[in-house]
C-alpha positions as CSV (number, residue, x, y, z in Angstrom):
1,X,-167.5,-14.4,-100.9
2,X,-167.2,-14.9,-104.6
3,X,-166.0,-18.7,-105.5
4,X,-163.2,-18.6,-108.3
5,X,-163.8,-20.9,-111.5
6,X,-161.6,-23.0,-112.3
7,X,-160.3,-23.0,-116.2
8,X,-160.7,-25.6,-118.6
9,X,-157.5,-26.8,-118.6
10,X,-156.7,-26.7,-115.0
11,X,-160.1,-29.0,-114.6
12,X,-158.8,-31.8,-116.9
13,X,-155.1,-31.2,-115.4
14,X,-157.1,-32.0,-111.7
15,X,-159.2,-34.6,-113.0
16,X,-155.6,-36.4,-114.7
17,X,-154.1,-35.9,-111.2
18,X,-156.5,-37.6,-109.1
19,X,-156.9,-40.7,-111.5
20,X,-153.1,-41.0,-111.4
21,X,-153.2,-40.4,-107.7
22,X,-155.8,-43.2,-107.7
23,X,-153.7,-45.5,-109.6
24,X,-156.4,-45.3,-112.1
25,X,-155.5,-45.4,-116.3
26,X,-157.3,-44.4,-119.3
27,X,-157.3,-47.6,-120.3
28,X,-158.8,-49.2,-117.6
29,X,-161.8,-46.4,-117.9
30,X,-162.1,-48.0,-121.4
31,X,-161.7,-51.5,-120.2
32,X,-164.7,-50.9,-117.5
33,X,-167.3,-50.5,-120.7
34,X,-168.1,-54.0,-121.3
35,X,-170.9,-55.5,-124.3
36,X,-174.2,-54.8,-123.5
37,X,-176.1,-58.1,-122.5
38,X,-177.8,-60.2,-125.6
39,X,-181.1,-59.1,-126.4
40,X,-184.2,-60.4,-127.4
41,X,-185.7,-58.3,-130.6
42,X,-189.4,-58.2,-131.9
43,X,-189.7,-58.5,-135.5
44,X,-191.5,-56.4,-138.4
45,X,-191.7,-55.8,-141.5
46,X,-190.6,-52.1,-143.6
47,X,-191.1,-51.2,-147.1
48,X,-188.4,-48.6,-147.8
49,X,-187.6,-46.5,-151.0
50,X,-189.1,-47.7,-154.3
51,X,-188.2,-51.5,-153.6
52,X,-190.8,-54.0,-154.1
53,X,-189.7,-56.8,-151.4
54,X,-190.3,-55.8,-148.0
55,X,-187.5,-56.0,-145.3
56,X,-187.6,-58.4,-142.4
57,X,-186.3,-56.1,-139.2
58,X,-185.8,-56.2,-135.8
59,X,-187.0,-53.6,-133.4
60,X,-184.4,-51.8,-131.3
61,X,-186.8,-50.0,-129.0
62,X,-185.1,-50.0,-125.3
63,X,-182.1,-48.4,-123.8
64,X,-180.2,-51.8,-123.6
65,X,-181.7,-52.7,-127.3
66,X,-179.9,-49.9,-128.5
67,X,-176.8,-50.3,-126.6
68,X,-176.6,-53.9,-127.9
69,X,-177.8,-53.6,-131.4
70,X,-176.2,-55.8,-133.8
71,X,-172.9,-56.6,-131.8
72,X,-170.8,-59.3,-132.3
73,X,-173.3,-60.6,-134.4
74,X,-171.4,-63.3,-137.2
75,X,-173.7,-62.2,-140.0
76,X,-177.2,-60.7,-141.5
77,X,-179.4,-61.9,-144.2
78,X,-179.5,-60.5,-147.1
79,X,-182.8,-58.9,-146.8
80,X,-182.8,-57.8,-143.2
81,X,-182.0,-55.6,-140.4
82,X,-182.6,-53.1,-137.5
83,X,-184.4,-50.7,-137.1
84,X,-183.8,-48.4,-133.9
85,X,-186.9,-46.6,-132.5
86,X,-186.6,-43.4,-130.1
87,X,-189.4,-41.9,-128.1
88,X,-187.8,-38.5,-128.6
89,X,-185.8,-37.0,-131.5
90,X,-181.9,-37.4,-131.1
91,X,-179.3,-34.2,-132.1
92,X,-177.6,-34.8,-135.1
93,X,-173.7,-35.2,-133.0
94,X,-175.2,-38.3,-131.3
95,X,-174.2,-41.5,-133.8
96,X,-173.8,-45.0,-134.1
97,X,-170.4,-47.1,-133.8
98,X,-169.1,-50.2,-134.8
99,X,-167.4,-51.2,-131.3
100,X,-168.0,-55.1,-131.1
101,X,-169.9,-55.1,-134.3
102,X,-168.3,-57.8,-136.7
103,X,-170.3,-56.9,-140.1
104,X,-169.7,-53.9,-142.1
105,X,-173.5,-52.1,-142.2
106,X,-174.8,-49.3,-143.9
107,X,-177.1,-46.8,-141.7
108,X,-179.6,-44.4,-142.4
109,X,-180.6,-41.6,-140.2
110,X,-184.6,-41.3,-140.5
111,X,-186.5,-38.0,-139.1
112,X,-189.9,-38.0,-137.4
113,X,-191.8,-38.9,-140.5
114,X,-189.4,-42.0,-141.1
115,X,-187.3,-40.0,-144.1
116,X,-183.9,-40.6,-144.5
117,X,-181.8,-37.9,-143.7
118,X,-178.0,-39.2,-143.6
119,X,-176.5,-42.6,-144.8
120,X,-172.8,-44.0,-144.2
121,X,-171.4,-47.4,-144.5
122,X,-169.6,-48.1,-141.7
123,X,-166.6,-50.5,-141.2
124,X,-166.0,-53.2,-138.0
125,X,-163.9,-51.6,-135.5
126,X,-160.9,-53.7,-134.2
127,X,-159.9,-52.2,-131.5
128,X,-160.7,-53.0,-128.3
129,X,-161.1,-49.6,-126.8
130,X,-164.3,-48.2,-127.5
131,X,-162.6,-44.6,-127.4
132,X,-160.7,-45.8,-130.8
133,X,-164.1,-46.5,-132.3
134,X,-165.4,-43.6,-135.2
135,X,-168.8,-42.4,-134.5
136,X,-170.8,-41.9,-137.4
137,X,-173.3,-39.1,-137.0
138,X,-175.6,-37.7,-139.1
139,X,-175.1,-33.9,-138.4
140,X,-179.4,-33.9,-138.3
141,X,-181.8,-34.6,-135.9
142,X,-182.6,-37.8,-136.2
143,X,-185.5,-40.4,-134.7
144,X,-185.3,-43.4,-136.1
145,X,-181.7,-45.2,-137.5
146,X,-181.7,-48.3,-139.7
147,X,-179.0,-50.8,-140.1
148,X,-178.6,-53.3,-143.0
149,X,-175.9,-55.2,-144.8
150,X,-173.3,-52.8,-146.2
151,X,-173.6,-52.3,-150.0
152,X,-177.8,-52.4,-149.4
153,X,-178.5,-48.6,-150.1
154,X,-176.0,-48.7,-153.2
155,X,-177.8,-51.6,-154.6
156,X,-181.1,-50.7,-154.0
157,X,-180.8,-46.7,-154.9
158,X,-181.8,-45.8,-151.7
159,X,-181.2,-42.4,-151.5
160,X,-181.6,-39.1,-148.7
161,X,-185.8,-38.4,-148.9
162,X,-186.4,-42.3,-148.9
163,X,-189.1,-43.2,-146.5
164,X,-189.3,-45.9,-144.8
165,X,-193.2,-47.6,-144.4
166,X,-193.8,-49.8,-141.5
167,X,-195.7,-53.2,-143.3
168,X,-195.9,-55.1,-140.7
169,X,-199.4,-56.5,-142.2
170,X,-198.2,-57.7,-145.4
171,X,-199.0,-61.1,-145.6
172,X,-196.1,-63.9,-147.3
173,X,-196.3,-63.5,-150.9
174,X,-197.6,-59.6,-150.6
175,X,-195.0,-57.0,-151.9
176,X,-194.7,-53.4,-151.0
177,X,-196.8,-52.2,-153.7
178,X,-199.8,-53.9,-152.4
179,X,-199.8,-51.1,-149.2
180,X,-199.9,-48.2,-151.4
C-alpha cells in the first residue's frame, strides 16, 4: 500500500503542534544553544596580499575551534587574527555569525589555494537568540575563512584574488618579502 506524503506545510503545522503539545517554545529551542567551551588555539604566522608585515594568527582547525572562534572575546590586536582551516571545501550558503562575538571583524572567504573569494565586515550581534543573528556567507565554495579587526582589508587594500601565504618560518625581524 502506497504511504501518502505529507506537504510542506502540513509537516511544520505537525512539528508546531507537537512542541506546543510538549509545552515546548521557540525560544527555549534558541535558549538550549549555549557558547561553545573556551579553546586553546595554535599560533602561525600568514603573509596576505601585498603587505610587508606578517600577521600573527590562530588556528581554528577542530569542530569545537570553529564553533567557538573569536566569541566573547574583549578585543584583537591590531595585527592579528584567525584563521579557520577545513579538511573539505564548504558550499558557499554555509557563513559565519557574530552570535556572542563582541568585536566588529572583517572575513574573508579563501578557496583551496588560500585566494580570497568574498569579504564582509561584520557587526556584533546583540541579541540573545542566535536565530536573530545575520549569517554572512560568501555565496562560493569556500575552504579556508579569515577573521581580523574590522577596517583591516580597507586599510590594507586587500582585495578578492588576495592570497594568503602560510609563513610560519619567518623569523622576528623577517618580513613577508623575504619568503618570496
Amino acid at each position: 500500500m502506497k504511504q501518502k506524503q505529507m506537504s510542506m506545510p502540513g509537516r511544520w503545522l505537525t512539528v508546531l503542534a507537537l512542541t506546543s503539545a510538549l509545552g515546548i517554545s521557540t525560544s527555549v529551542l534558541a535558549q538550549q544553544w549555549r557558547v561553545p567551551a573556551a579553546q586553546e588555539f595554535a599560533r602561525t604566522k600568514i603573509c596576505l596580499g601585498e603587505m610587508q608585515q606578517p600577521l600573527q594568527v590562530e588556528l581554528a582547525d577542530s569542530s569545537a575551534q570553529h564553533a567557538r572562534g573569536l566569541m566573547q572575546r574583549q578585543s584583537l590586536d591590531d595585527d592579528a587574527g584567525m584563521l579557520f582551516r577545513y579538511q573539505q571545501p564548504r558550499p558557499g550558503d554555509s557563513g559565519f555569525w557574530m552570535y556572542q562575538t563582541l568585536i566588529p571583524l572583517d572575513i574573508a572567504y579563501l578557496n583551496a589555494d588560500m585566494e580570497i573569494v568574498k569579504t564582509f565586515t561584520m557587526m556584533p550581534c546583540s541579541s540573545q537568540d542566535p536565530r536573530r543573528c545575520r549569517s554572512y556567507a560568501p555565496g562560493k565554495t569556500y575552504q579556508y575563512a579569515l577573521e581580523v579587526n574590522a577596517g583591516f582589508f580597507a586599510e590594507h587594500d586587500i582585495r578578492i584574488g588576495d592570497r594568503v601565504v602560510m609563513a610560519a618560518d619567518l623569523d622576528t625581524g623577517q618580513d613577508c618579502d623575504d619568503i618570496h
